[in-house]
N, C-alpha and C positions, 0 to 999 in steps of 0.2 A: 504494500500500500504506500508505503514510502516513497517507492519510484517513482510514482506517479505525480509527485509534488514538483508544481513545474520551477524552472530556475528562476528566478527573480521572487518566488513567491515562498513563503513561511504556512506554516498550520503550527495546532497545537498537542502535545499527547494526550490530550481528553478527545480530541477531535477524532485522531488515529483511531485508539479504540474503539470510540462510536461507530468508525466504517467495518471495524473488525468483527461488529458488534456484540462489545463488550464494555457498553461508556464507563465500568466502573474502573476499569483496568489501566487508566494514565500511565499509574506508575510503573506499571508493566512494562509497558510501552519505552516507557525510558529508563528501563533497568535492561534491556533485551538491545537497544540503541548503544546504549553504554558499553554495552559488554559484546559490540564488534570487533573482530580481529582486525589486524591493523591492515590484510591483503585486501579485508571487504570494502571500506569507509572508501573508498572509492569507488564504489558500485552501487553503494545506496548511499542519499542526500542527507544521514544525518544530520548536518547542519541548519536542514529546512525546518527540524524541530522543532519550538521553545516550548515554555508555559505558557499558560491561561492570560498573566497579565502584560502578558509582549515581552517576555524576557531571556536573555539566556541562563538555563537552569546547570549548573556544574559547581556547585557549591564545594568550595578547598580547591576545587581544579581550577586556579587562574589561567593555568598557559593553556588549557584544554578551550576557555572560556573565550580567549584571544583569538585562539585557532578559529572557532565557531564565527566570532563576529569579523573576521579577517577573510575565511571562506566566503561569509553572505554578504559581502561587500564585495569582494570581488565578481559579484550574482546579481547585485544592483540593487542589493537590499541594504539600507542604511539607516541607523538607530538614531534618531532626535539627538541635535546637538547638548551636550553637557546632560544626555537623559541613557539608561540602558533602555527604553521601552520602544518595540517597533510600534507602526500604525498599521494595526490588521486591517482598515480599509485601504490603507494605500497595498499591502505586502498580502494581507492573507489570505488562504485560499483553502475553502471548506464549500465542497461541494457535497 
């Protein structure tokens, strides 16, 4: 389901879930994310990830965290000046 998140655009792991259909299952979702090998994270857009309230979730992982918003900027996704929070009507994508 992942793959299918196109480039420029973001979702959330409650959203993931719900397609999976299991909306209770977020954290699922970003424990299974998290716990890619490092041959796959090329093959699927984990970085199109975040939470619920537009952010990136890697709590203790700073350089993981930089990674992620370094990837989605290179994607044309760009976080509010002086803010971490995307605008899921400009970036998100919940179909």
């Amino acid at each position: 389901m992942v793959k299918k998140i196109p480039k420029g655009k973001v979702t959330t792991y409650g959203h993931i879930a719900l397609l999976l259909g299991n909306p209770r299952a977020a954290r699922a979702v970003g424990y299974a994310l998290n716990s890619l090998k490092k041959d796959r994270e090329s093959e699927i857009p984990w970085q199109r990830v975040i939470n619920r309230q537009g952010r990136i979730s890697f709590k203790g992982d700073v350089l993981r965290a930089d990674l992620q918003r370094k990837i989605l900027q290179s994607e044309g996704v760009f976080f509010a000046l002086g803010d971490d929070q995307l605008d899921f009507g400009k970036y998100g994508w919940f179909p």
